[in-house]
C-alpha positions in Angstrom: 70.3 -74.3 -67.5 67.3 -73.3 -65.6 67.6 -70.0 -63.7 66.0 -70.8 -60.3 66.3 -67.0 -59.1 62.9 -65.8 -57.0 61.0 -63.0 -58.8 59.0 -60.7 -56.8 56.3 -59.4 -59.3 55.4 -56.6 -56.9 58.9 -55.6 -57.2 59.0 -55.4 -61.1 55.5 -53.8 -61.1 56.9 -50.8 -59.2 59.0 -48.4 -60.9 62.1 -47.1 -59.2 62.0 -44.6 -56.0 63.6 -41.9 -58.4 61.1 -42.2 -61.0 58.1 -41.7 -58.7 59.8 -39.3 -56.0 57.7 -36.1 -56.2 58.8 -33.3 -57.4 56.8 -31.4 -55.2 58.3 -32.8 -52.1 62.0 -30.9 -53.0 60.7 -27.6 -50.9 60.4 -29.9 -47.5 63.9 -31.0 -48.2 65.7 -27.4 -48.3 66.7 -24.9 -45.4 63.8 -22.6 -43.5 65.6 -19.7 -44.7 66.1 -20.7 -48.7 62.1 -21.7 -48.5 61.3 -18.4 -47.1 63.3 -17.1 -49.9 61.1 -18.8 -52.4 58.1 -18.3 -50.8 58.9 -14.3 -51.3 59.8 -15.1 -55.2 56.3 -16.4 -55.8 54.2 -13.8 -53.6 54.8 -10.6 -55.5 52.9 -8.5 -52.9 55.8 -10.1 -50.3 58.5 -9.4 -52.7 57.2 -5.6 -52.6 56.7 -5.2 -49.5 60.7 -6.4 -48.6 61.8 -4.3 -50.8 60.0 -1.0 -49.6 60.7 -2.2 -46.2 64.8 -2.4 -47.1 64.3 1.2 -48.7 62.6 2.7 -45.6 65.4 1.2 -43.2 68.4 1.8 -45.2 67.2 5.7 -45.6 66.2 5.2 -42.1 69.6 4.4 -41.3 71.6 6.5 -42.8 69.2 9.7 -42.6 71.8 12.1 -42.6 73.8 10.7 -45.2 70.9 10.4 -47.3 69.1 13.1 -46.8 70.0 16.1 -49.3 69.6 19.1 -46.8 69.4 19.6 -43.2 65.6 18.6 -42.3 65.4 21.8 -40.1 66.5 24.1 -42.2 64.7 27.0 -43.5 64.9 28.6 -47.1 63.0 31.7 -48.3 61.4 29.6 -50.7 57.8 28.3 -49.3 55.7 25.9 -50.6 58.0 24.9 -53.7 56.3 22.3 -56.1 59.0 19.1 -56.7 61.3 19.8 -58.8 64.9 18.6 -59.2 66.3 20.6 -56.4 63.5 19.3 -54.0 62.1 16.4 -55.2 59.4 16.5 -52.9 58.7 20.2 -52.9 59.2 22.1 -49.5 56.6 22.8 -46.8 55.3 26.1 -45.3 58.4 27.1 -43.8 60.8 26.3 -46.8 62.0 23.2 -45.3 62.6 20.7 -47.7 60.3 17.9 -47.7 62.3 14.9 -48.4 64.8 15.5 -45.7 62.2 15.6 -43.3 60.5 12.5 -44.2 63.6 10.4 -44.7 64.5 11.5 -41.3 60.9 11.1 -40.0 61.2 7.2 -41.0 63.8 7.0 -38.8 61.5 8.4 -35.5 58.9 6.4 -36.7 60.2 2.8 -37.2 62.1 3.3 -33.9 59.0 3.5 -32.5 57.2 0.8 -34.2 59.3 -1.7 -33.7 60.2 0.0 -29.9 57.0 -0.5 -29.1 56.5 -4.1 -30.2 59.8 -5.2 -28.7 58.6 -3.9 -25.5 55.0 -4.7 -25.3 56.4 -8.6 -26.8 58.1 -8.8 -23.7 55.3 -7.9 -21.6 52.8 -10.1 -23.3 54.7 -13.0 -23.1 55.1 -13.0 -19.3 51.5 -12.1 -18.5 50.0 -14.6 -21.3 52.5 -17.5 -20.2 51.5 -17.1 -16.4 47.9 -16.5 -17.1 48.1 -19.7 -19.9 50.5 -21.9 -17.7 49.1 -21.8 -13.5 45.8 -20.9 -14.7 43.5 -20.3 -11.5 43.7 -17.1 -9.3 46.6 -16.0 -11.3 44.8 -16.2 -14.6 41.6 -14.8 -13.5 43.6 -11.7 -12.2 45.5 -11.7 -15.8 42.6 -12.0 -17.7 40.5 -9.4 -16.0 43.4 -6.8 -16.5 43.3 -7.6 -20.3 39.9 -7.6 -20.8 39.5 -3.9 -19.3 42.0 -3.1 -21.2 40.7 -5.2 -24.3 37.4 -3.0 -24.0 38.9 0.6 -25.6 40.6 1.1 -28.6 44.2 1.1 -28.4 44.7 4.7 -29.4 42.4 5.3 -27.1 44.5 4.0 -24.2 47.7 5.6 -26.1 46.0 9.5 -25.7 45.3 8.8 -22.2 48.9 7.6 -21.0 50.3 10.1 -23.2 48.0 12.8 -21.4 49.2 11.6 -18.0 53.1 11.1 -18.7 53.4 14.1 -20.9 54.6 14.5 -24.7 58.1 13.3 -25.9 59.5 10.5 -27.9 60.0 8.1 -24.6 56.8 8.6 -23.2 55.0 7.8 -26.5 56.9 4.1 -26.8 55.5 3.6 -23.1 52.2 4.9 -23.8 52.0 2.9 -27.2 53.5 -0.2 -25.6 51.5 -0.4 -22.7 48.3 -0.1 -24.9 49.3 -3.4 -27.2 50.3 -5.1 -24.0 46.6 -6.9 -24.4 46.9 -8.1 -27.9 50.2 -10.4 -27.1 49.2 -11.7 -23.6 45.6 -13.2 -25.6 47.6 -14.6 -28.3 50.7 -16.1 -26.0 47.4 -17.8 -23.1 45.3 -19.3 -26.1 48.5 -21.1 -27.2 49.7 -21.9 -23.6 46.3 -23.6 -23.3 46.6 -25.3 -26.2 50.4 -26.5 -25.9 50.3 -27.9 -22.2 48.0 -30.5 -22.7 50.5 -32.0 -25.1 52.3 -35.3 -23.8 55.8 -33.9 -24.2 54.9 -31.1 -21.2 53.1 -33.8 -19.0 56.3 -36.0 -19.6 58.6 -32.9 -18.9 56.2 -32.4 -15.6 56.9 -35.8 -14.2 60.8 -36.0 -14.9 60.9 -33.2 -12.2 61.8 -30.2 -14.9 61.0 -26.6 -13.5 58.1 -24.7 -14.7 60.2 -22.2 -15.9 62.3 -24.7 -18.0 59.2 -26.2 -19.3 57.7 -22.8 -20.2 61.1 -21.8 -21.9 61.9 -24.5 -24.0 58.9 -27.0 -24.9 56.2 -24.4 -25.0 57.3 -21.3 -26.4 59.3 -22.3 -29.1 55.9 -24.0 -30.4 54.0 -20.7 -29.9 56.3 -18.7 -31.6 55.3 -18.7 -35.3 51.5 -16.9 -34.2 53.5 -14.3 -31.8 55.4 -13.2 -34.5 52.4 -13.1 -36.8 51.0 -10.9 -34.0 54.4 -8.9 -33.9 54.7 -8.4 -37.8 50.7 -7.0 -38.1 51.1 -4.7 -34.0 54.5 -3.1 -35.6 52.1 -1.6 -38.5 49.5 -0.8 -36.2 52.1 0.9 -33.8 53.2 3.0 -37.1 49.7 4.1 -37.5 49.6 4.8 -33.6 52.6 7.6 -33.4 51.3 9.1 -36.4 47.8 9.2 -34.9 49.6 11.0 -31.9 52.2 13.5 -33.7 48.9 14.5 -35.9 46.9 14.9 -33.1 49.6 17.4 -31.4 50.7 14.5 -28.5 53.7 13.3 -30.7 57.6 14.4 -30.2 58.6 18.0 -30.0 58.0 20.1 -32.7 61.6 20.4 -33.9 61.2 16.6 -34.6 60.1 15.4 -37.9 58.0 12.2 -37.9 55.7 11.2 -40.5 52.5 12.1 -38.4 53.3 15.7 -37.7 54.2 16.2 -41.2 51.2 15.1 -42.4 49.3 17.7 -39.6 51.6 20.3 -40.8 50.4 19.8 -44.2 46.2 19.7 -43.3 46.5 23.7 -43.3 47.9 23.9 -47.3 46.4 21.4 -48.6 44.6 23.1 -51.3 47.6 25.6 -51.9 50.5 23.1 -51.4 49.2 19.2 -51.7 52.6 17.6 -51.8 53.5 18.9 -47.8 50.3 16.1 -46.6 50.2 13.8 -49.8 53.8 12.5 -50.0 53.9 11.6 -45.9 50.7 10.3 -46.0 52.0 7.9 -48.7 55.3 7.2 -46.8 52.8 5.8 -44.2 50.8 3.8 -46.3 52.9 2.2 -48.4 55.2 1.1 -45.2 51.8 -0.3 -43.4 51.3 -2.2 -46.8 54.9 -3.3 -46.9 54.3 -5.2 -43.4 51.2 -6.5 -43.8 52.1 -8.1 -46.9 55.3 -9.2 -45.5 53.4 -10.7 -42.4 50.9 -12.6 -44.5 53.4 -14.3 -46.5 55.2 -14.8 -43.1 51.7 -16.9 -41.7 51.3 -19.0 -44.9 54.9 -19.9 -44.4 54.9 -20.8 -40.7 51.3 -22.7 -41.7 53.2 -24.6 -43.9 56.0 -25.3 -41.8 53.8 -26.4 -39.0 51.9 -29.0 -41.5 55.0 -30.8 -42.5 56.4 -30.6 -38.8 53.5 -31.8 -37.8 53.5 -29.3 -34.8 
């Protein structure tokens, strides 16, 4: 009996879908969050920095549980080496050194990420006006930002800390107010880019508000490069209120941050290296710990953005 079924050689000739489905392709399939997760296993530096960043906050945290004396108090013992009763040796006054720097990571990632928080906030309203209505309103925006964009950020932190005064308050403003600039360029150059899109010009001519427009179909599509921005101003932020407690414009003196530490230390470092080494490496290894984190965090939102497509 003939078999009068139709063959499709193309058919035969290719193998089946779950021979030839990439491997590769698995990655696109799973959650942001369990991608992230692998992204972290196979960037080392990444993995490191989480994990100095999760030590920092959790000391951070629960400073005066953690800490194993009182970070003000005074011994008659100056200028201990480390040793198993200080770890970290004890500064000029015989305070004990770790104390005071597990309970200076608290002052000074409240006012990294302080800062950032506030100056986000900030940015985003002057870049997304300036970016958005364009005209007067941007050239007002953008002549504010490039004054400000024409001194160093510290420098602009020492001045507003010089006309507000000292204290712990006044040096989130001062720091906030000088990174204003660095959000409000990121947040226009997206705006400028995003708004051309169809999606906004469809948005536009359905009669939805500028604010809704601004809210929900441009934002969300500038977010990955603000919080880029956010990971790498937190650091510099860190860097900033040290600057300022080692220059003598930080918090009060009775309040340990990492930056006045370090200045106490300048005075005995030949006689006592551990009081300015061991801060000084608190601040660099937490600087590290974000910058590594935020690079892994751009390569990630790249790749994201590639398979998206946005």
């Amino acid at each position: 009996m003939t078999d009068t079924t139709t063959r499709d050689p193309a058919a035969e000739a290719a193998p089946s879908a779950s021979v030839t489905e990439p491997v590769d392709d698995l990655p696109t399939r799973l959650s942001a969050t369990t991608r992230f997760r692998l992204t972290l296993m196979r960037d080392k530096k990444a993995l490191f920095g989480l994990i100095v960043l999760v030590i920092f906050s959790l000391a951070a945290l629960f400073a005066p549980l953690v800490a194993p004396y009182d970070p003000n108090a005074m011994d008659y013992e100056f200028m201990l080496p480390p040793s198993l009763a200080h770890p970290l040796g004890t500064d000029d006054l015989g305070r004990d050194l770790l104390s005071r720097i597990i309970q200076g990571a608290q002052i000074s990632l409240f006012v990294g990420v302080s800062t950032v928080a506030i100056a986000l906030v900030a940015g985003l309203a002057l870049g997304l006006a300036a970016g958005y209505f364009g005209g007067w309103i941007d050239n007002i925006i953008m002549r504010y930002i490039d004054l400000q964009w024409a001194f160093p950020n510290i420098i602009i932190a020492v001045y507003l800390v010089a006309v507000f005064g000292t204290g712990l308050l006044n040096i989130i403003i001062a720091l906030s107010l000088a990174f204003i600039d660095d959000f409000a360029r990121v947040v226009r150059g997206m705006v400028l880019s995003i708004k051309q899109e169809q999606y906004v010009a469809a948005a536009r001519t359905v009669g939805v508000s500028d604010f809704r427009i601004m809210w929900r179909h441009i934002l969300p599509n500038a977010a990955a490069p603000i919080i880029v921005q956010a990971t790498v101003s937190i650091s510099y932020a860190i860097l900033g209120e040290a600057t300022l407690s080692f220059l003598g414009l930080g918090v009060e003196a009775d309040t340990p941050t990492w930056g006045l530490i370090l200045a106490e230390g300048r005075s005995f470092i030949s006689r006592a290296w551990w009081i300015g080494v061991f801060p000084g490496l608190a601040i660099m290894l937490t600087v590290l710990a974000i910058n590594f984190l935020g690079d892994a965090l751009r390569d990630f939102l790249d790749v994201r953005d590639t398979e998206t497509g946005h």
